[in-house]
Short mmCIF file of the C-alpha atoms (twelve columns), coordinates in Angstrom:
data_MODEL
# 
_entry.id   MODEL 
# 
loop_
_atom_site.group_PDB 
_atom_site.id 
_atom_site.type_symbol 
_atom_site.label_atom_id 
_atom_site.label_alt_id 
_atom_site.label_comp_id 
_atom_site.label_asym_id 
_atom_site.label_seq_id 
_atom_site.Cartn_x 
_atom_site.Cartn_y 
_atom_site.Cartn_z 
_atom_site.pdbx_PDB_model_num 
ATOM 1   C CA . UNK A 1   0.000   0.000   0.000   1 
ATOM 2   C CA . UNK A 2   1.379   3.416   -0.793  1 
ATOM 3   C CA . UNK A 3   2.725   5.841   2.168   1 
ATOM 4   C CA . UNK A 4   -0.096  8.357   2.479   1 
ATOM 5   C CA . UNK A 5   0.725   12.057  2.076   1 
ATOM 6   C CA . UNK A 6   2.510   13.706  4.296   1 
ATOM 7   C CA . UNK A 7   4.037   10.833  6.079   1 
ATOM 8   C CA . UNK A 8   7.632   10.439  6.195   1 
ATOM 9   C CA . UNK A 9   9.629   7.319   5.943   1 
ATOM 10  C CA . UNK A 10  9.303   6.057   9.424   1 
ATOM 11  C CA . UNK A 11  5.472   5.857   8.912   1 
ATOM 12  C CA . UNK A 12  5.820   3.206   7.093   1 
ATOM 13  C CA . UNK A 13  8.228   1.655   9.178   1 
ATOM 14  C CA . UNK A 14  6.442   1.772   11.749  1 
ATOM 15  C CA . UNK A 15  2.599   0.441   10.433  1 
ATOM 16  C CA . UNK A 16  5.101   -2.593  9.120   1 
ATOM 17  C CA . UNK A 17  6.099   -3.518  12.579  1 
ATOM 18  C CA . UNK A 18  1.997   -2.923  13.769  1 
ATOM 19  C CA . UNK A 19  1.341   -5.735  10.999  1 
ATOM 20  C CA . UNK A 20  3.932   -7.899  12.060  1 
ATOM 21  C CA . UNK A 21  2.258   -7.885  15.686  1 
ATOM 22  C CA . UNK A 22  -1.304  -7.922  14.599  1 
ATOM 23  C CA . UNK A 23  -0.225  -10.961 12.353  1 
ATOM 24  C CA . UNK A 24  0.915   -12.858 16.097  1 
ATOM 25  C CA . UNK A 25  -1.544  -11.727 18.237  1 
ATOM 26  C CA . UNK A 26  -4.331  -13.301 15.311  1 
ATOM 27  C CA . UNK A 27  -2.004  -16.557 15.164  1 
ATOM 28  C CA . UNK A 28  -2.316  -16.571 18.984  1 
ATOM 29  C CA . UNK A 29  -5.362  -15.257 19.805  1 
ATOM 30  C CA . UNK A 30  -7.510  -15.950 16.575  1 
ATOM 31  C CA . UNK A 31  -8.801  -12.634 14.553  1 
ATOM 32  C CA . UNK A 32  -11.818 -12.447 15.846  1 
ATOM 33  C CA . UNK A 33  -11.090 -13.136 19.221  1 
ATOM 34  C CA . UNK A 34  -8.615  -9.739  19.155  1 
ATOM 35  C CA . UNK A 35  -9.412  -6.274  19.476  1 
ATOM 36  C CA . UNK A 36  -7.830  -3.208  18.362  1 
ATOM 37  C CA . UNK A 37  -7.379  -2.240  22.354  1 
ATOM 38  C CA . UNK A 38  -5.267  -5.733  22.532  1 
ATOM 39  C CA . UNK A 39  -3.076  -4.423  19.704  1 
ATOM 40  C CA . UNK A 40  -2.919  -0.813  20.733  1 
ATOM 41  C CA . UNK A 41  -1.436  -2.676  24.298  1 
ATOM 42  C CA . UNK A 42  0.763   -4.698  22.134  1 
ATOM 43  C CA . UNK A 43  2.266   -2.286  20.071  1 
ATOM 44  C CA . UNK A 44  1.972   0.888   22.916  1 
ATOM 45  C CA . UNK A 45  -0.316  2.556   21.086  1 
ATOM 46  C CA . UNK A 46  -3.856  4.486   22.205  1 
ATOM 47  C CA . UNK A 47  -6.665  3.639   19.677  1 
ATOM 48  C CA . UNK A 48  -6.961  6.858   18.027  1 
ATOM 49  C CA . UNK A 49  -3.250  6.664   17.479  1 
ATOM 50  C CA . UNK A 50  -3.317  3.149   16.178  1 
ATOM 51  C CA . UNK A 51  -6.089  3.791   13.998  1 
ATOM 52  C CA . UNK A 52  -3.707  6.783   12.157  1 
ATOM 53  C CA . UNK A 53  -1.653  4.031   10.981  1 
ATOM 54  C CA . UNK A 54  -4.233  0.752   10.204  1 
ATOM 55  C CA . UNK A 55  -7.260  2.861   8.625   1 
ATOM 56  C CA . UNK A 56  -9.165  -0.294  10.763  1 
ATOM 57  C CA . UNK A 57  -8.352  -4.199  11.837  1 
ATOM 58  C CA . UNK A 58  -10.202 -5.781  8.584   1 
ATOM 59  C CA . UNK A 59  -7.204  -3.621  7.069   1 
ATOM 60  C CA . UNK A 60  -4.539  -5.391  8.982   1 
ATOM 61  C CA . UNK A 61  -5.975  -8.936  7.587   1 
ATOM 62  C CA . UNK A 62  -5.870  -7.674  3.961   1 
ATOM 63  C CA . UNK A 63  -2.303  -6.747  4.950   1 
ATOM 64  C CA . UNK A 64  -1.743  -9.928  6.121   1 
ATOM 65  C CA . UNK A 65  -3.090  -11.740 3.427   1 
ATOM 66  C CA . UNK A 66  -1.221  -10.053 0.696   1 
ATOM 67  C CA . UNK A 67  1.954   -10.569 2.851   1 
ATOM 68  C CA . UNK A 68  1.436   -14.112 1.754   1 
ATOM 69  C CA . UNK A 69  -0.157  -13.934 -1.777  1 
ATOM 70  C CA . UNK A 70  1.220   -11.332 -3.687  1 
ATOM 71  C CA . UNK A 71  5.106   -12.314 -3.265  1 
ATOM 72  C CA . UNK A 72  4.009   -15.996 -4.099  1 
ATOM 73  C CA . UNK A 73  1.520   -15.408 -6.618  1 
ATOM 74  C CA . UNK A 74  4.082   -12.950 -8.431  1 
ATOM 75  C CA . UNK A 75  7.323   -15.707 -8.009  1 
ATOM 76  C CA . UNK A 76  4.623   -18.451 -9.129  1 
ATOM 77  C CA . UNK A 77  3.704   -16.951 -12.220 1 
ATOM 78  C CA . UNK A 78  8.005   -16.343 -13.369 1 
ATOM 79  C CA . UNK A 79  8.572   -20.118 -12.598 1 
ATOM 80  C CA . UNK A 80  5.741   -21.193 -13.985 1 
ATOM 81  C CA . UNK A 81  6.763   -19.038 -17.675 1 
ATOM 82  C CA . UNK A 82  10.360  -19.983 -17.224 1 
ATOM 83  C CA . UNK A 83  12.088  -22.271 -20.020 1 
ATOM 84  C CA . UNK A 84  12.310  -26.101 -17.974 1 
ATOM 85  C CA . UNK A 85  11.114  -28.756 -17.500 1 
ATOM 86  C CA . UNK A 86  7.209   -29.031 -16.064 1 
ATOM 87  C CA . UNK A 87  9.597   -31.149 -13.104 1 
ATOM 88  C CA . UNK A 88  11.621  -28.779 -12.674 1 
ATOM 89  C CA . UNK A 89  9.174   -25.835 -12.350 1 
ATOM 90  C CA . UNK A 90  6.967   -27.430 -9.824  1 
ATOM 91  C CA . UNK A 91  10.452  -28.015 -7.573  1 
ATOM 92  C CA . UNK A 92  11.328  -24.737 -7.682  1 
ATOM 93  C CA . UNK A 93  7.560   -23.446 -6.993  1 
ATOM 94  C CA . UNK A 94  7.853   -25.894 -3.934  1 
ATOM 95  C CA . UNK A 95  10.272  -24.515 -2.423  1 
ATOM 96  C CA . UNK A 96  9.016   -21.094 -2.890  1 
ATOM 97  C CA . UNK A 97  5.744   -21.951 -1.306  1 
ATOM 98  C CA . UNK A 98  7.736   -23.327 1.671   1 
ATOM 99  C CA . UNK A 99  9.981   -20.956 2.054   1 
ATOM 100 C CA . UNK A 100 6.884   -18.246 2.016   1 
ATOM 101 C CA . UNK A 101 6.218   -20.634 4.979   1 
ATOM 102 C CA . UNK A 102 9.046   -20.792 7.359   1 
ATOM 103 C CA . UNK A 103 9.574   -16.800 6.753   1 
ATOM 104 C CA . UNK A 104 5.820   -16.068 7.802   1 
ATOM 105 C CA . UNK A 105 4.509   -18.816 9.951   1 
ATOM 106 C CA . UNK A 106 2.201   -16.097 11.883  1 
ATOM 107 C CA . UNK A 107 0.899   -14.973 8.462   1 
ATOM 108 C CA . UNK A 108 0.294   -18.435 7.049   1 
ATOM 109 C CA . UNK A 109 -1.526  -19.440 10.185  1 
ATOM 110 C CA . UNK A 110 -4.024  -16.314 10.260  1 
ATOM 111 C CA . UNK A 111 -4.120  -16.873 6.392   1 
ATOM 112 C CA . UNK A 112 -5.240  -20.368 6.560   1 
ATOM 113 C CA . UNK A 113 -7.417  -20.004 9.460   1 
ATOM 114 C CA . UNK A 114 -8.974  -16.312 8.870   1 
ATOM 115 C CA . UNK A 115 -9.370  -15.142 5.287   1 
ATOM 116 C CA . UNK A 116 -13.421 -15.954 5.769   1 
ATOM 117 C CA . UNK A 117 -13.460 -12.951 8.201   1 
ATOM 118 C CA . UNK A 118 -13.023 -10.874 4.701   1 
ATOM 119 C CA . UNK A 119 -15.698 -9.228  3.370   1 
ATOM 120 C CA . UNK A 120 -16.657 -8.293  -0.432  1 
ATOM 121 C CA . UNK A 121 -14.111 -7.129  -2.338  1 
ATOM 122 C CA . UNK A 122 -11.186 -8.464  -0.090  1 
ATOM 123 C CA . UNK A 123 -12.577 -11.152 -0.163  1 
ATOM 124 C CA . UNK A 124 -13.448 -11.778 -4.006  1 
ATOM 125 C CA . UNK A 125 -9.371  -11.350 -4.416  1 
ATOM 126 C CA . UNK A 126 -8.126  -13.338 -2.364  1 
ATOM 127 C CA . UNK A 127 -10.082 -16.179 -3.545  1 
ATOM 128 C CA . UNK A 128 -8.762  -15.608 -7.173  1 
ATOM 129 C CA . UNK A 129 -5.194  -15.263 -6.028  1 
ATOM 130 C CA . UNK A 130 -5.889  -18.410 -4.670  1 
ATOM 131 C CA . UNK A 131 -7.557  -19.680 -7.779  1 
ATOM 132 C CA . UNK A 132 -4.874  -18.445 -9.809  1 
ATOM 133 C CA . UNK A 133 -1.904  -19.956 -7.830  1 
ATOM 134 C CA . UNK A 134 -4.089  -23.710 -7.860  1 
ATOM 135 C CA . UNK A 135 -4.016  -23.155 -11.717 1 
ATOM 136 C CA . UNK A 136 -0.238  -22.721 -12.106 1 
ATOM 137 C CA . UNK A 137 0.296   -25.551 -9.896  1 
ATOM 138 C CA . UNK A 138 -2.558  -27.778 -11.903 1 
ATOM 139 C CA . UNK A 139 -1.233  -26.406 -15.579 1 
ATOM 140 C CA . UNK A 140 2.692   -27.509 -14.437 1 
ATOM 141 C CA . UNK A 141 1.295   -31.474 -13.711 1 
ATOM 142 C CA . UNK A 142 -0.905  -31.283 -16.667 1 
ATOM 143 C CA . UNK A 143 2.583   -30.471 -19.313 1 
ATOM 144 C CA . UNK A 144 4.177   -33.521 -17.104 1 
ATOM 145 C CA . UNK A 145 1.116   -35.743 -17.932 1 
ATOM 146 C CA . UNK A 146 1.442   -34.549 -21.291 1 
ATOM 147 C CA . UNK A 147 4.807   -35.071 -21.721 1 
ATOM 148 C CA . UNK A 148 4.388   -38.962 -20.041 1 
ATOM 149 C CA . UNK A 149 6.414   -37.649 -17.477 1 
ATOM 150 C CA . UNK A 150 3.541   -38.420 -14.760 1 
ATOM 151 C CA . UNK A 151 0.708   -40.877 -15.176 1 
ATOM 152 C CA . UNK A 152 -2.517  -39.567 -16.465 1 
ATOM 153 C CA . UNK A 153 -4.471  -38.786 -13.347 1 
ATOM 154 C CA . UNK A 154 -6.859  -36.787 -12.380 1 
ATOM 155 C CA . UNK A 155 -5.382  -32.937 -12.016 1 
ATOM 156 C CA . UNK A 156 -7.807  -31.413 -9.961  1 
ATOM 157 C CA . UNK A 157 -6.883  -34.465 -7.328  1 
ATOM 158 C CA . UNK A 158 -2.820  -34.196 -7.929  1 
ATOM 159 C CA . UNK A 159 -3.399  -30.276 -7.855  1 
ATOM 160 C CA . UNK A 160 -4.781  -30.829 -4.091  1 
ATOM 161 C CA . UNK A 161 -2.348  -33.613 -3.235  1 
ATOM 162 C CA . UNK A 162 0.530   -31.127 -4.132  1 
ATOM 163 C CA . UNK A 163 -1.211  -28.602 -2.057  1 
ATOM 164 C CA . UNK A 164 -1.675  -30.119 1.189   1 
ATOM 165 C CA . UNK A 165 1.822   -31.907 0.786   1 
ATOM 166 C CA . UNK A 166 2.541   -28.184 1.484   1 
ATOM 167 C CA . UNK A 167 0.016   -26.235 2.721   1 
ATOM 168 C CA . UNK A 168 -0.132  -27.986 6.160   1 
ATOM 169 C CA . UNK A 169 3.870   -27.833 6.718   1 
ATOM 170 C CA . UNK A 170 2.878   -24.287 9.203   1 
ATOM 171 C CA . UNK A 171 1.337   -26.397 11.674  1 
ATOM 172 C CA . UNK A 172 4.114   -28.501 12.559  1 
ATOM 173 C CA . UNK A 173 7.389   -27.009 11.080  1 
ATOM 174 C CA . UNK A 174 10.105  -24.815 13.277  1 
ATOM 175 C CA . UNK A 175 12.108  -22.459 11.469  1 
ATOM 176 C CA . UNK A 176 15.422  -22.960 13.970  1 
ATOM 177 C CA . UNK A 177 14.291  -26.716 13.493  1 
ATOM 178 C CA . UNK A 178 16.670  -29.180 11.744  1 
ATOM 179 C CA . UNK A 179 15.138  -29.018 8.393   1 
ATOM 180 C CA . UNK A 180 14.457  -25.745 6.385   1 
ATOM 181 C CA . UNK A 181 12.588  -24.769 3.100   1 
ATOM 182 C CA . UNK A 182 14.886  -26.563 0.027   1 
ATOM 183 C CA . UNK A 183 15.316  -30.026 2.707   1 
ATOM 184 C CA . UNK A 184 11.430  -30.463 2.740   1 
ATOM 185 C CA . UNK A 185 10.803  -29.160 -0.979  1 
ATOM 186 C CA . UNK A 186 13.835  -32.146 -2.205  1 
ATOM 187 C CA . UNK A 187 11.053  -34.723 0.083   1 
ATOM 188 C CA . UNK A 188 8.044   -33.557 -1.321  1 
ATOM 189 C CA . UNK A 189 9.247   -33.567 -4.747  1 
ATOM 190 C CA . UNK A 190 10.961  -36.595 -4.050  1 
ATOM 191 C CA . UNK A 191 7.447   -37.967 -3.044  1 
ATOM 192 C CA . UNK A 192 5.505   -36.525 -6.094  1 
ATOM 193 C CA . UNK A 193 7.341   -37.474 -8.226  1 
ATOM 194 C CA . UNK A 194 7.545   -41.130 -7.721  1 
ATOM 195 C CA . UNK A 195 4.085   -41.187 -6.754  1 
ATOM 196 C CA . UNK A 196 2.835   -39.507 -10.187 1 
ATOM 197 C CA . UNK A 197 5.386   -40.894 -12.300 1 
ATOM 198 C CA . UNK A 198 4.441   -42.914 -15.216 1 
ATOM 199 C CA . UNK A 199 5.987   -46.310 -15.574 1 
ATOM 200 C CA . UNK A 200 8.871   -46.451 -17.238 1 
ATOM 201 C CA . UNK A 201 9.234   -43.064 -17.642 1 
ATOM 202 C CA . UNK A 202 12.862  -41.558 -17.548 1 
ATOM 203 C CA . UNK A 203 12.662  -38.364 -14.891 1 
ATOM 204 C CA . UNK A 204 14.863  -35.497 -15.908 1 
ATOM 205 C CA . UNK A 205 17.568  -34.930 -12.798 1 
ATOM 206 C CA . UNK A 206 15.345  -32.718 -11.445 1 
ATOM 207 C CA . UNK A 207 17.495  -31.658 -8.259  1 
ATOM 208 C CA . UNK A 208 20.351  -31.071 -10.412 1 
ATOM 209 C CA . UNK A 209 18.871  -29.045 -12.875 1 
ATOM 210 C CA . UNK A 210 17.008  -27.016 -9.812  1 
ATOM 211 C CA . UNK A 211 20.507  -26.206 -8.829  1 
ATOM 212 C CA . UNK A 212 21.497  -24.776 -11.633 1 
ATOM 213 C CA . UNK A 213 18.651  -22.131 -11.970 1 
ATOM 214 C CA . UNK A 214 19.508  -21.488 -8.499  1 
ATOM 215 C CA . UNK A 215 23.143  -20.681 -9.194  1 
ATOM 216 C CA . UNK A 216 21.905  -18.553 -12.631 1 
ATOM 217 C CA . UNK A 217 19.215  -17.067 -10.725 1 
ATOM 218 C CA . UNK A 218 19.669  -16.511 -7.234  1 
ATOM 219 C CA . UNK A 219 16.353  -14.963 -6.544  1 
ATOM 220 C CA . UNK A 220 14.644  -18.162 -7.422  1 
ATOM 221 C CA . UNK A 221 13.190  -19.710 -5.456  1 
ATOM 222 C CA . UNK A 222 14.601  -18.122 -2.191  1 
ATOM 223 C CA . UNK A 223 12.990  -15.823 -0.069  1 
ATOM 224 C CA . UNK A 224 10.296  -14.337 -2.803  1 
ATOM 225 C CA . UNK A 225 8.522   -11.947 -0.123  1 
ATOM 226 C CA . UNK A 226 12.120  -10.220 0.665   1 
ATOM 227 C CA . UNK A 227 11.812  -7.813  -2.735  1 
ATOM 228 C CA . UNK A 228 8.498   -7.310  -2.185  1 
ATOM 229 C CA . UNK A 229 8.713   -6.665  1.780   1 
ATOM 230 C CA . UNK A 230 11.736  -3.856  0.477   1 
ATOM 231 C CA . UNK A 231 9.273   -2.220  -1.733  1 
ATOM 232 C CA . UNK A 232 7.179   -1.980  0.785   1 
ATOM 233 C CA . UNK A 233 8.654   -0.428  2.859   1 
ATOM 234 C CA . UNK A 234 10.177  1.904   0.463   1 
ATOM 235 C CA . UNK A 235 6.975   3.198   -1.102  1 
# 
C-alpha cells in the first residue's frame, strides 16, 4: 500500500512492525477473538493513534493476506513461464511456497485459518489469487502428464495432493528446526514425483537441474517476499 501524504519514511516503518504484531496476536489469539485495544497494548499505542496508521483491523488482515499472496503469486507466475522442465518448475515453486512458509509462519496461520473474516471485495481477491496460484500448480502437472512424465491422473486431485503436501507444513514445522525450506521441498518432490510418475518413464535430474537455476538465478526460489517486503517499505 502506498505511504499516504505527508508521512515520512518512518510511517511506514512503523505500520510494518503494527502488521507484524497484529499478524501474532491473530495466530495466537484468533482474529476475531482480538481487538484493536489488545493491539494498541501490544504495540503501545492508544486507539486513536493506532487507527492513524491501520485505517481499521479488517485492514490489517488484507495486509496480512497479501503478505502471503502477492510475493508468491508474483514468483509463481516467473517459474511457472520460465524455459524447464514441467519437473523442474513445480520443484522450484515448492520450495518457494515453503519458504513463504518458514519466513511467515504467523501470516500463514491467520491466512489459513482467517481469510473468511473478509468481506466483499477483499474477499473476491483473495479467492482468485488463490484460484490463480491452484491453476499454475494444476497447468505444471498437466505439461508432465502430457509429456508422459507423470501418469494420467486426475489434475484437480494431484493439484490438491501437491497442495496439502505443502500447505499444512505451518502447523508442525520450526524455522530454527533441523530441516528448512529446500530439505522439505527435495522430500516432497521426491514424493511426487515417484508417486505420479508414469511407468517407465525416464525423470529429468530434477534436483540437479534445480541447482542450476539457483546458481543462474539466485532470486529463485529463495525468499520471494524479501523484494516485495523492500518495496514496501520503500513506497
Amino acid at each position: 500500500m502506498p505511504r499516504p501524504p505527508g508521512h515520512g519514511p518512518g510511517f511506514e516503518v512503523r505500520r510494518q512492525k503494527i502488521i507484524d504484531t497484529a499478524a501474532e496476536l491473530f495466530a495466537r489469539q484468533g482474529y476475531a477473538a482480538t481487538s484493536v485495544n489488545d493491539l494498541g497494548r501490544a504495540v503501545g499505542l492508544a486507539k486513536g493513534a493506532l487507527y492513524y496508521y491501520i485505517d481499521s483491523k479488517e485492514n490489517l488482515l488484507i495486509e496480512i493476506q497479501s503478505r502471503v499472496m502477492a510475493p508468491l503469486l508474483s514468483r509463481a507466475r516467473e517459474i511457472a513461464a520460465l524455459d524447464a522442465d514441467p519437473l523442474v518448475r513445480l520443484r522450484l515453486l515448492s520450495e518457494s511456497l515453503l519458504t513463504i512458509i518458514f519466513r511467515r509462519l504467523d501470516h500463514i496461520w491467520v491466512y489459513e485459518h482467517d481469510y473468511r473474516s473478509l468481506t466483499g471485495d477483499y474477499l473476491q481477491t483473495l479467492l482468485g489469487q488463490r484460484a490463480e496460484f491452484e491453476r499454475l500448480v494444476r497447468g505444471l502437472l498437466t505439461k508432465a502428464m502430457e509429456r508422459g512424465s507423470f501418469r494420467a491422473v486426475d489434475p484437480h486431485v494431484a493439484t490438491l495432493q501437491f497442495l496439502n503436501l505443502h500447505n499444512h507444513t505451518y502447523q508442525w514445522v520450526k524455522p530454527d528446526g533441523h530441516w528448512d525450506a529446500a530439505y522439505l521441498s527435495r522430500a516432497y518432490c521426491d514424493t511426487l514425483l515417484r508417486g505420479f510418475g508414469a511407468p517407465g518413464a525416464a525423470l529429468p535430474d530434477v534436483e540437479e537441474a534445480a541447482e542450476a537455476f539457483k546458481r543462474d538465478r539466485p532470486d529463485l526460489p529463495l525468499d520471494p517476499e524479501a523484494e516485495w517486503r523492500s518495496a514496501s517499505v520503500a513506497s
